[in-house]
Structures are given as C-alpha cells and as structure tokens.
PDB file of N, CA, C and O in Angstrom:
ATOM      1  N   UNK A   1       0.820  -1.197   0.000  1.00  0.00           N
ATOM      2  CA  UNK A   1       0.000   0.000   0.000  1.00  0.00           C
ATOM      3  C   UNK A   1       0.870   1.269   0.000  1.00  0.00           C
ATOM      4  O   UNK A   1       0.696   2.275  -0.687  1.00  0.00           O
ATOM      5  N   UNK A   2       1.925   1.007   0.982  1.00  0.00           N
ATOM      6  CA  UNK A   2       2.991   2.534   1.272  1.00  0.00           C
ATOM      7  C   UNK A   2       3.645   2.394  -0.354  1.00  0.00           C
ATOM      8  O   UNK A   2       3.915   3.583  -0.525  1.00  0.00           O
ATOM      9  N   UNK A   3       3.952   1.892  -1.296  1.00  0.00           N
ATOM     10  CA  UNK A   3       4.983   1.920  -2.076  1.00  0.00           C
ATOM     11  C   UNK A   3       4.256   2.504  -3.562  1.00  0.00           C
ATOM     12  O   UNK A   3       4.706   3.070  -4.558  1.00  0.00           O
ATOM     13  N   UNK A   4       2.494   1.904  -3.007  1.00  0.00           N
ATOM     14  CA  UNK A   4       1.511   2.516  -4.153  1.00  0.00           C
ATOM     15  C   UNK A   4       1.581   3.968  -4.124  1.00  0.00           C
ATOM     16  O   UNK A   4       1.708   4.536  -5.209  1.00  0.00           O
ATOM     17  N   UNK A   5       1.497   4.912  -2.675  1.00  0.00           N
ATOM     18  CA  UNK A   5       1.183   5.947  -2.584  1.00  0.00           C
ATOM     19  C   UNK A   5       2.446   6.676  -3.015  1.00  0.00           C
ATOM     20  O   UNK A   5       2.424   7.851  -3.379  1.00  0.00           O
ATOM     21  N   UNK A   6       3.443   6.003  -2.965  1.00  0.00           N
ATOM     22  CA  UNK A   6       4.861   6.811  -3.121  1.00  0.00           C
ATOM     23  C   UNK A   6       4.768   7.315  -4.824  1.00  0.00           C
ATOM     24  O   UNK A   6       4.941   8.424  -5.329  1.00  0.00           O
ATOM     25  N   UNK A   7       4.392   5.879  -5.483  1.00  0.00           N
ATOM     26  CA  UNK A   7       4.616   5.944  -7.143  1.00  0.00           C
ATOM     27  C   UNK A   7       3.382   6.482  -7.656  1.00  0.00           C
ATOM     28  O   UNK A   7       3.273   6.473  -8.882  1.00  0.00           O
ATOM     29  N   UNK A   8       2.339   6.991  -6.911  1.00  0.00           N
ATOM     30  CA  UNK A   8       1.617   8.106  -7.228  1.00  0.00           C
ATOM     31  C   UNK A   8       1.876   9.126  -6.859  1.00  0.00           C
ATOM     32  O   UNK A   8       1.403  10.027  -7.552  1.00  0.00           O
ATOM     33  N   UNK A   9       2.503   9.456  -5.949  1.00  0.00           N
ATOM     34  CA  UNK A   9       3.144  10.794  -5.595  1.00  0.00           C
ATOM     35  C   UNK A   9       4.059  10.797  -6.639  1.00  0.00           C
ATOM     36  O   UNK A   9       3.777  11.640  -7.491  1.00  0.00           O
ATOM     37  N   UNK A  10       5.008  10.177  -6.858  1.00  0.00           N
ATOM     38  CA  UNK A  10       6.278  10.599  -8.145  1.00  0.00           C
ATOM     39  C   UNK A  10       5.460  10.826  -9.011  1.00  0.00           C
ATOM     40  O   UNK A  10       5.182  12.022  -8.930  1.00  0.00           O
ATOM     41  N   UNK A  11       4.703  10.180 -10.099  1.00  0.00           N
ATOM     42  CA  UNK A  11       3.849  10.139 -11.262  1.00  0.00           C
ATOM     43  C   UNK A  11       3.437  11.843 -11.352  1.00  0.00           C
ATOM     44  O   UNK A  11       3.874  12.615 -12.205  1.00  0.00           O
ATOM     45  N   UNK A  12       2.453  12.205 -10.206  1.00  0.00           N
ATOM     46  CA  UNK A  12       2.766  13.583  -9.948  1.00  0.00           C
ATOM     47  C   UNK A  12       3.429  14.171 -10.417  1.00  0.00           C
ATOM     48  O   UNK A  12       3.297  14.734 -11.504  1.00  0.00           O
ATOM     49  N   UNK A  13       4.404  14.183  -9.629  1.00  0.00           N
ATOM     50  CA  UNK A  13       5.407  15.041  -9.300  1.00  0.00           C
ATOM     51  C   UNK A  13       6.457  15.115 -10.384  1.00  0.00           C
ATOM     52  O   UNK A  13       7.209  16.080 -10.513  1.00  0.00           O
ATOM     53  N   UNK A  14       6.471  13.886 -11.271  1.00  0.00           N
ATOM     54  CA  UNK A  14       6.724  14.129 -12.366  1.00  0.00           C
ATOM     55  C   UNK A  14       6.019  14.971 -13.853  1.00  0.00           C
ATOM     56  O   UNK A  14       6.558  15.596 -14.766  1.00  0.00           O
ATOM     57  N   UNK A  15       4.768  14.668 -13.590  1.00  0.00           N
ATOM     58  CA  UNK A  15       3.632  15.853 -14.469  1.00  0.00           C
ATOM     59  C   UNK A  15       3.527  16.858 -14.654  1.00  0.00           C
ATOM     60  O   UNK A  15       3.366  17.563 -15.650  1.00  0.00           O
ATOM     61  N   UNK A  16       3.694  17.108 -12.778  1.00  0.00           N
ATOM     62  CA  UNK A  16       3.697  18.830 -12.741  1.00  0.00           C
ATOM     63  C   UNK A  16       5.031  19.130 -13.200  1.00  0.00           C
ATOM     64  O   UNK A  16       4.977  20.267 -13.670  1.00  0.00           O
ATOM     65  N   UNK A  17       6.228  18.662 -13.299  1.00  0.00           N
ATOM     66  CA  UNK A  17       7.197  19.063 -13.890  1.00  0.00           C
ATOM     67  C   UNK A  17       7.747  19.287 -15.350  1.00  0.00           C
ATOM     68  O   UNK A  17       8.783  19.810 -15.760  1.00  0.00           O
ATOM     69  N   UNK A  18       6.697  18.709 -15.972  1.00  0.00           N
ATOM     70  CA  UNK A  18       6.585  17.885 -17.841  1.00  0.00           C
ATOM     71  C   UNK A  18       5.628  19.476 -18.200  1.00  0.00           C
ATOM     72  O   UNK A  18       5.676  20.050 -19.288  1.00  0.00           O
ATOM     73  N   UNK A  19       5.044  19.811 -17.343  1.00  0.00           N
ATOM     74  CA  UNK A  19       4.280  20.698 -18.004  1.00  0.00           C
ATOM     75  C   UNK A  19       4.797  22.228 -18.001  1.00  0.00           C
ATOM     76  O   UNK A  19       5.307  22.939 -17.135  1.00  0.00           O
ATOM     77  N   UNK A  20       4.473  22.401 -19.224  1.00  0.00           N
ATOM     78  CA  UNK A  20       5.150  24.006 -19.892  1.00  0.00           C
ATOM     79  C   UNK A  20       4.999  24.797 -19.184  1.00  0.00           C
ATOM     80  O   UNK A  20       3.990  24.758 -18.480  1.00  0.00           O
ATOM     81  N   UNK A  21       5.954  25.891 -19.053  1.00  0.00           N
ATOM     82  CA  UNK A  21       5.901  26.919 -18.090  1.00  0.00           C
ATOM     83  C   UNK A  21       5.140  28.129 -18.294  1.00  0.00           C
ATOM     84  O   UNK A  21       4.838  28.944 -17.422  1.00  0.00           O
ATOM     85  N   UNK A  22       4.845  28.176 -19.572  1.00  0.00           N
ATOM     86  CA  UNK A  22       3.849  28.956 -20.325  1.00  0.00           C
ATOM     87  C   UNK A  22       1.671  28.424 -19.827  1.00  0.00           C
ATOM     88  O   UNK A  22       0.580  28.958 -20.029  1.00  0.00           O
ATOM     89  N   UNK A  23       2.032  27.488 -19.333  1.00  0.00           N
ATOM     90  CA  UNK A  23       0.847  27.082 -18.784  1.00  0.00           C
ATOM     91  C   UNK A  23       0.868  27.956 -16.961  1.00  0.00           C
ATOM     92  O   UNK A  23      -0.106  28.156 -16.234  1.00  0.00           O
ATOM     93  N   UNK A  24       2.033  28.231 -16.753  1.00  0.00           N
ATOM     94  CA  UNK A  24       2.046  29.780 -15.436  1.00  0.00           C
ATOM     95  C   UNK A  24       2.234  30.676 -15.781  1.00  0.00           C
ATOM     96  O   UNK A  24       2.060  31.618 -15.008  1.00  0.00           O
ATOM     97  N   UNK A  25       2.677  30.923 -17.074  1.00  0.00           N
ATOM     98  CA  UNK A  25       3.036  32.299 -17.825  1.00  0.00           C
ATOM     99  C   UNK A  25       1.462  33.357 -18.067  1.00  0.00           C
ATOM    100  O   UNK A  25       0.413  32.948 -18.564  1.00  0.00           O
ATOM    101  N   UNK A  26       1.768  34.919 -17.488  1.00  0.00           N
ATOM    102  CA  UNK A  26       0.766  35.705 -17.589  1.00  0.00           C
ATOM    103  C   UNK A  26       0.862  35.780 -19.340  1.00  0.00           C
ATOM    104  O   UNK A  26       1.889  35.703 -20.014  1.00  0.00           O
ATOM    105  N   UNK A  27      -0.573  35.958 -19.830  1.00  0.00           N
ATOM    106  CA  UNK A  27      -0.739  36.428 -21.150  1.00  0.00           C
ATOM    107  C   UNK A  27      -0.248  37.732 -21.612  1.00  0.00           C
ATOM    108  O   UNK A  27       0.091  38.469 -20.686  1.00  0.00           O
ATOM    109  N   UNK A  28      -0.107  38.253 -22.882  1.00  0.00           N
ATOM    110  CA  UNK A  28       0.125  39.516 -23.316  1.00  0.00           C
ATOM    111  C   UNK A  28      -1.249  40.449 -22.884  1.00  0.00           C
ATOM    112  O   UNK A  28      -0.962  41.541 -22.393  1.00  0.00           O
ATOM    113  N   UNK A  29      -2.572  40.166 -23.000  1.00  0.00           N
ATOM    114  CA  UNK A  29      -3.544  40.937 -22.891  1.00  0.00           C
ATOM    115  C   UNK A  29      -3.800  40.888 -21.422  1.00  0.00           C
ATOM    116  O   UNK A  29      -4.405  41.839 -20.927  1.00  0.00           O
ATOM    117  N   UNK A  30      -3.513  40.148 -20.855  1.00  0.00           N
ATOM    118  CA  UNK A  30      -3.525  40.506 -19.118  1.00  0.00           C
ATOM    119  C   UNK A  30      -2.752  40.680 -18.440  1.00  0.00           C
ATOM    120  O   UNK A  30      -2.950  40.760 -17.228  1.00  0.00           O
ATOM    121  N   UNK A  31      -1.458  40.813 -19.065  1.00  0.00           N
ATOM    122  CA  UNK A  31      -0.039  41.658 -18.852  1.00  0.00           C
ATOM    123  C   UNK A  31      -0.537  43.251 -18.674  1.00  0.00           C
ATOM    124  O   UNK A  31      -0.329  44.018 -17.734  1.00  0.00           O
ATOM    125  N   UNK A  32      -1.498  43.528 -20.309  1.00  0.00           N
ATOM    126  CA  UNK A  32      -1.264  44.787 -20.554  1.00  0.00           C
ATOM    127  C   UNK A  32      -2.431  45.496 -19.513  1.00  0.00           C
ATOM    128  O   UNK A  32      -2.206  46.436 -18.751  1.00  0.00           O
ATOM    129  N   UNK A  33      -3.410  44.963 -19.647  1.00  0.00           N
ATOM    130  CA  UNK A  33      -4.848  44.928 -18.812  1.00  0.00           C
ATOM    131  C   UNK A  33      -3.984  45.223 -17.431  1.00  0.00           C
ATOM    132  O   UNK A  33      -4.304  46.255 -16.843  1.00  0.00           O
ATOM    133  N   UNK A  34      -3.101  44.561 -16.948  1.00  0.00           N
ATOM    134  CA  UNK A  34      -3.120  44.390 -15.680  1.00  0.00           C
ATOM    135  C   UNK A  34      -2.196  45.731 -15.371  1.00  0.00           C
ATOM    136  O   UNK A  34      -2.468  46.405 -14.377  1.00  0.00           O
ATOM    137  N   UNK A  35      -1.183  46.076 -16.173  1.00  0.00           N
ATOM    138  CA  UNK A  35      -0.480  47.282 -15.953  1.00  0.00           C
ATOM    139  C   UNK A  35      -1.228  48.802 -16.193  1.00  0.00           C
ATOM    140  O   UNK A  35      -1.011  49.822 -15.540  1.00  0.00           O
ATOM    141  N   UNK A  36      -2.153  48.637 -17.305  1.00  0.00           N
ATOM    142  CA  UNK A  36      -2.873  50.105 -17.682  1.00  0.00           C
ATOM    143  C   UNK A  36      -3.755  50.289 -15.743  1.00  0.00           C
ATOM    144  O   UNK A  36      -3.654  51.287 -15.029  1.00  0.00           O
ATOM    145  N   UNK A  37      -4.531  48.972 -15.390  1.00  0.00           N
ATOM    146  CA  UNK A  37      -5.155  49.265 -14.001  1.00  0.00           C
ATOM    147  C   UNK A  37      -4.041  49.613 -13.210  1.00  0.00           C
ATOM    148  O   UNK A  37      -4.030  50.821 -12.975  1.00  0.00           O
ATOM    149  N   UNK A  38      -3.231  49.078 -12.783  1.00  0.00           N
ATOM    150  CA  UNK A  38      -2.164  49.481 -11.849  1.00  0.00           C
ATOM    151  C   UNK A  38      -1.558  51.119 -11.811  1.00  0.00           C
ATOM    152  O   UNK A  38      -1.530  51.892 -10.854  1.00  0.00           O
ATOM    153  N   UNK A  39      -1.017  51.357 -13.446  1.00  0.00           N
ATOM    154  CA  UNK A  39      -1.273  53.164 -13.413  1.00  0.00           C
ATOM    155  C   UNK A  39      -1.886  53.999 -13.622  1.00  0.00           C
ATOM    156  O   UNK A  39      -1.409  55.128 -13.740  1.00  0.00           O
ATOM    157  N   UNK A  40      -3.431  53.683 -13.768  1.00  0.00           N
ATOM    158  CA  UNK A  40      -4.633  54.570 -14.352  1.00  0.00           C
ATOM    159  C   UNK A  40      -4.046  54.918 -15.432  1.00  0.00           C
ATOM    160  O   UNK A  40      -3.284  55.870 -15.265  1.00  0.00           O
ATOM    161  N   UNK A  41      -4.114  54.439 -16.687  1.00  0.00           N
ATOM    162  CA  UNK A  41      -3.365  54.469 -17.792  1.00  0.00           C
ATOM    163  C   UNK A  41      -4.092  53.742 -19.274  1.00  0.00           C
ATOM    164  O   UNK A  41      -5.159  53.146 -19.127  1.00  0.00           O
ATOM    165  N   UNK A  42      -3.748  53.789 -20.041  1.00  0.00           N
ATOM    166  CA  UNK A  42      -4.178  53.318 -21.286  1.00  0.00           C
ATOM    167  C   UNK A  42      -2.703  53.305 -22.269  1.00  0.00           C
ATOM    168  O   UNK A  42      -1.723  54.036 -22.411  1.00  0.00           O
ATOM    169  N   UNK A  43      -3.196  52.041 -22.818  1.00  0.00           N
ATOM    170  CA  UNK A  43      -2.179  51.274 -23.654  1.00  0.00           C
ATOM    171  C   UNK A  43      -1.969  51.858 -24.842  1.00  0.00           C
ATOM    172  O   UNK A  43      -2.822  52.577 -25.363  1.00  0.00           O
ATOM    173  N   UNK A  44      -1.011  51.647 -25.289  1.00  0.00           N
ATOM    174  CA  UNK A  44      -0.592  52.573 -26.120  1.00  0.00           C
ATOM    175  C   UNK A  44       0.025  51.194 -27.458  1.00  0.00           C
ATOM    176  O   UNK A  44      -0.014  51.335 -28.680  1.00  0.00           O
ATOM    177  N   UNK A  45       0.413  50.267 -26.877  1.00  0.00           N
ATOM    178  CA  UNK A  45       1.416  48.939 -27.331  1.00  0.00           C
ATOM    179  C   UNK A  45       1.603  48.309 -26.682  1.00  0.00           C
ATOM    180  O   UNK A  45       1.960  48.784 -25.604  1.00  0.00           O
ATOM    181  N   UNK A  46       1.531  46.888 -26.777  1.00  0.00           N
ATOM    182  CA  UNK A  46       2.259  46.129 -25.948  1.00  0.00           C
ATOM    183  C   UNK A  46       2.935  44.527 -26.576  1.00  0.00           C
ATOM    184  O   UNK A  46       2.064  43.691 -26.815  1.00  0.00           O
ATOM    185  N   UNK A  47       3.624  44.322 -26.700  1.00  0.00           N
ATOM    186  CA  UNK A  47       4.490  42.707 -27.417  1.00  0.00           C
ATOM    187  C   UNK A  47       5.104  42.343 -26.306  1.00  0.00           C
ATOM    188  O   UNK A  47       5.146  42.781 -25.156  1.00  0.00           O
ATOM    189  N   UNK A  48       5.723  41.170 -27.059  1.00  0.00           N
ATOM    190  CA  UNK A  48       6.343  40.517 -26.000  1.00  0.00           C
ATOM    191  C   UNK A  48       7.764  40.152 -26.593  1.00  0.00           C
ATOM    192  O   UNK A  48       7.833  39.574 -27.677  1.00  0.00           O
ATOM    193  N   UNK A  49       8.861  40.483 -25.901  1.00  0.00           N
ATOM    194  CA  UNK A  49      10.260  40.081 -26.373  1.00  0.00           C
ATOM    195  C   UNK A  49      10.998  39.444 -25.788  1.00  0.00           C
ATOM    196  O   UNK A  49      10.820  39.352 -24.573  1.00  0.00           O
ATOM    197  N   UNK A  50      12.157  38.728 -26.433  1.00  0.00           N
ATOM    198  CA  UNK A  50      13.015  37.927 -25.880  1.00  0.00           C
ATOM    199  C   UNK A  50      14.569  38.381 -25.044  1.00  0.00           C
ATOM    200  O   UNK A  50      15.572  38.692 -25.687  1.00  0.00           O
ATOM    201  N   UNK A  51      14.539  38.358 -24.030  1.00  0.00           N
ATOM    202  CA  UNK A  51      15.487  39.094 -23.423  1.00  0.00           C
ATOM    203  C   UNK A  51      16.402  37.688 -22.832  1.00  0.00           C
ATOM    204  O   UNK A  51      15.767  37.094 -21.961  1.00  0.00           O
ATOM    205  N   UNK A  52      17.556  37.159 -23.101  1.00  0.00           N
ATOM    206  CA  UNK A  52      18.143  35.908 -23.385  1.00  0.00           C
ATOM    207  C   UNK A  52      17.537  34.653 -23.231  1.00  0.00           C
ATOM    208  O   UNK A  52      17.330  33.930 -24.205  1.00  0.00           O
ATOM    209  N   UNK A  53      17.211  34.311 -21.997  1.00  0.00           N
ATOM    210  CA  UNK A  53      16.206  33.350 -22.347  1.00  0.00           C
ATOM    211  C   UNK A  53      15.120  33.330 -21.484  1.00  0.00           C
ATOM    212  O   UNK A  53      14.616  32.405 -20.846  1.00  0.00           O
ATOM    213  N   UNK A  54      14.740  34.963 -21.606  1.00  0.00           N
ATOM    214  CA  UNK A  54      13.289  35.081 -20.264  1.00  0.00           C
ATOM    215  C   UNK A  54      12.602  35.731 -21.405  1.00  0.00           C
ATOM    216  O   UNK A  54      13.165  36.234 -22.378  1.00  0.00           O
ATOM    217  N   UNK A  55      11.309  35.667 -21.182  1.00  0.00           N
ATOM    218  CA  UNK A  55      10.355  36.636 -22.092  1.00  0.00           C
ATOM    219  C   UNK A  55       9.816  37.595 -21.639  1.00  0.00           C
ATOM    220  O   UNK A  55       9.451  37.349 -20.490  1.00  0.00           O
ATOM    221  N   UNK A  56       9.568  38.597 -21.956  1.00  0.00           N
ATOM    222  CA  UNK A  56       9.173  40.071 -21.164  1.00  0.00           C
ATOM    223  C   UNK A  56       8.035  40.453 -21.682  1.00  0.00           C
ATOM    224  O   UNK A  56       8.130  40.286 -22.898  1.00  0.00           O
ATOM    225  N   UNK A  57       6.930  40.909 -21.389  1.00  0.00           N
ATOM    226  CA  UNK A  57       6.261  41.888 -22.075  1.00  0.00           C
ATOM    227  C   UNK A  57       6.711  43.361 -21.874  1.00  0.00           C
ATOM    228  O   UNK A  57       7.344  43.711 -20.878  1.00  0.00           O
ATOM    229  N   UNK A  58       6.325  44.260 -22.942  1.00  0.00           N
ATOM    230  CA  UNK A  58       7.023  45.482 -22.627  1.00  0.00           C
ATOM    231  C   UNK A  58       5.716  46.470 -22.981  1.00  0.00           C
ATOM    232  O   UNK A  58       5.712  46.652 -24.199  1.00  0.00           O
ATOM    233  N   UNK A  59       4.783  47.057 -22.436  1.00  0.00           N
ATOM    234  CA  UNK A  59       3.806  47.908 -22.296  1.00  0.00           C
ATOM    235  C   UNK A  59       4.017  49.123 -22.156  1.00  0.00           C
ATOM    236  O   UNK A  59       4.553  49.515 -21.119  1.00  0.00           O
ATOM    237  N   UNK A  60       3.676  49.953 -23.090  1.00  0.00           N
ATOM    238  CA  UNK A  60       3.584  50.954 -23.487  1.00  0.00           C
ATOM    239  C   UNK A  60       2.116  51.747 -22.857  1.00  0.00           C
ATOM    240  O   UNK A  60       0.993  51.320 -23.123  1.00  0.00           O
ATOM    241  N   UNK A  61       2.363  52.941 -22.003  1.00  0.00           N
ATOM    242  CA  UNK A  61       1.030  53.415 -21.257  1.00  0.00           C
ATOM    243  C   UNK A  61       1.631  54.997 -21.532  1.00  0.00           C
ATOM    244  O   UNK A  61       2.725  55.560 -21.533  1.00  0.00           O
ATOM    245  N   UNK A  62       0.177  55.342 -21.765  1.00  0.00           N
ATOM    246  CA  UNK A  62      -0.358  56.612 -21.339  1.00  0.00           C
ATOM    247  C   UNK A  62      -1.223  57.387 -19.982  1.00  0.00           C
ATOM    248  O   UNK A  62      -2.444  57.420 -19.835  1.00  0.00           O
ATOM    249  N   UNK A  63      -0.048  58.047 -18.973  1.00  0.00           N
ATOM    250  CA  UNK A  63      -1.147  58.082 -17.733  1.00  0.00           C
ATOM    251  C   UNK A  63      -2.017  59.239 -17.884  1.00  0.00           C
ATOM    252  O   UNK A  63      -2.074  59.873 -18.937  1.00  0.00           O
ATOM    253  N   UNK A  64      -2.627  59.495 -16.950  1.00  0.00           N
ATOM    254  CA  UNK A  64      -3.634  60.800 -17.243  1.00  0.00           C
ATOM    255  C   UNK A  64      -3.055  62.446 -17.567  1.00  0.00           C
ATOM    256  O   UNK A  64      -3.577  63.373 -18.188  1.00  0.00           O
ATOM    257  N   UNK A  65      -1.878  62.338 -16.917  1.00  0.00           N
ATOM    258  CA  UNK A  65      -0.686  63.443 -16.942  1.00  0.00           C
ATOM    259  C   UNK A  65      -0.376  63.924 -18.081  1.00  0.00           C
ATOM    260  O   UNK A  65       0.093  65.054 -18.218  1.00  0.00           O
ATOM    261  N   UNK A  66      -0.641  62.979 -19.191  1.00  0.00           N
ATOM    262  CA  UNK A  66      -0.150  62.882 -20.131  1.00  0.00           C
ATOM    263  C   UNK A  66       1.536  62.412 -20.595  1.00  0.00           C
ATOM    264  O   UNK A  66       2.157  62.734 -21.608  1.00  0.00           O
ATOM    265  N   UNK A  67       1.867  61.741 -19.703  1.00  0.00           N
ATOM    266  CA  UNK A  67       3.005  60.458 -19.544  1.00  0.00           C
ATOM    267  C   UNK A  67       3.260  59.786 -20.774  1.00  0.00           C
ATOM    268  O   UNK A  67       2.411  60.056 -21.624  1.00  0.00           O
ATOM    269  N   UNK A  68       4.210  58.946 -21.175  1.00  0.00           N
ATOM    270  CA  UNK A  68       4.479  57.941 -21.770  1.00  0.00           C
ATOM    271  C   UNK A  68       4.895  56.863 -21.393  1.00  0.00           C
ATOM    272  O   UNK A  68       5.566  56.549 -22.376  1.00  0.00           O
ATOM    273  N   UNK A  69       5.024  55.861 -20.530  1.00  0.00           N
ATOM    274  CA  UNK A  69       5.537  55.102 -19.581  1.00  0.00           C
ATOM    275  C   UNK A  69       5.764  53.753 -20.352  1.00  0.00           C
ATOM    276  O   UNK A  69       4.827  53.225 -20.950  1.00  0.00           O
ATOM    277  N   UNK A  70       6.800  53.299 -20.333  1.00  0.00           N
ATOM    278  CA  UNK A  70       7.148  51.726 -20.553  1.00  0.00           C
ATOM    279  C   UNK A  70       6.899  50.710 -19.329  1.00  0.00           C
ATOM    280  O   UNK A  70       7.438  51.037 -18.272  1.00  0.00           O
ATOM    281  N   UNK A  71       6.156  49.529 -19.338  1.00  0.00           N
ATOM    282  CA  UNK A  71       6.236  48.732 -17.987  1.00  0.00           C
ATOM    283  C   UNK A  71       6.574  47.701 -18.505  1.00  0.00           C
ATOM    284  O   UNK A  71       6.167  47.305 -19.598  1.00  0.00           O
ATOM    285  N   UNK A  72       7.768  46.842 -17.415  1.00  0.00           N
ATOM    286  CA  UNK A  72       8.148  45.323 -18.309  1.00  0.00           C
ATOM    287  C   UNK A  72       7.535  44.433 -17.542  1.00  0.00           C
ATOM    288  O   UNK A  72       7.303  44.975 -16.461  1.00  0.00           O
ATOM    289  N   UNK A  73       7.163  43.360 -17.559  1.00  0.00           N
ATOM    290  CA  UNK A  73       6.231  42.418 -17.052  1.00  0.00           C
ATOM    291  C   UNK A  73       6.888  41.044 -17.433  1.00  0.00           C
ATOM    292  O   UNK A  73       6.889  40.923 -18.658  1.00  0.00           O
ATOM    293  N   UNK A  74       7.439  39.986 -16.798  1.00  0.00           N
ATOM    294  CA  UNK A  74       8.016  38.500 -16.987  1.00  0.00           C
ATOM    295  C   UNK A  74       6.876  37.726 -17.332  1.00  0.00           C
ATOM    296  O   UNK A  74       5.799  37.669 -16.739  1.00  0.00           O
ATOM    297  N   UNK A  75       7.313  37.024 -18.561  1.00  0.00           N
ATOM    298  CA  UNK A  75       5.772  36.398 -19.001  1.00  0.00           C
ATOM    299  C   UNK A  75       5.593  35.340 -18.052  1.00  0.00           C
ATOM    300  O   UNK A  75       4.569  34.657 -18.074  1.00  0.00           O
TER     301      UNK A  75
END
C-alpha cells in the first residue's frame, strides 16, 4: 500500500514538472490589462520580447498626466 502511494506521488510530481511553463506564464492581454489598471493608464502597445532566455512583455502606457511610460512584465 505505502509503495503505491509513493509511485503516485512521483507520477505527480513528475507531471507537474513535464508541463510548460507557459501554462504559469501571464498572457500579453492581461499583462497589458493588468499594468494600464495598476497606473490609471491606457495602452498605447504592448508585445512581448526575448530578453536571453526570459520573455518580457514590454507595455507601453499613457497616464492621465499625459506620460508615456514603458512597464516590463516577466511572461
């Protein structure tokens, strides 16, 4: 019985590890969504780039001030 529960725990624990990290990765549109709320702001642009081997989003906002603001966000 103890040796069943172990090799379902690994099986696990191996799954959650098999699976893409992009399945925790924030989206581009709720990257951008999530930064325009954070500075009372509106989007202006937003992509996503490769910065060696992390991915960034890079959001482009307009605050009410009339600002231009870049925000980077880890996908």
């Amino acid at each position: 019985m103890m040796k069943r529960k172990h090799l379902q725990a690994a099986c696990v624990i191996l799954l959650v590890s098999l699976m893409s990290v992009s399945s925790y990765a924030i989206s581009l549109n709720d990257a951008a969504r999530k930064a325009a709320k954070q500075n009372d702001a509106k989007v202006l642009s937003a992509r996503t780039v490769q910065q060696g081997n992390r991915r960034i989003h890079e959001i482009k906002l307009l605050t009410k001030k009339g600002v231009v603001k870049t925000v980077r966000i880890p996908e």
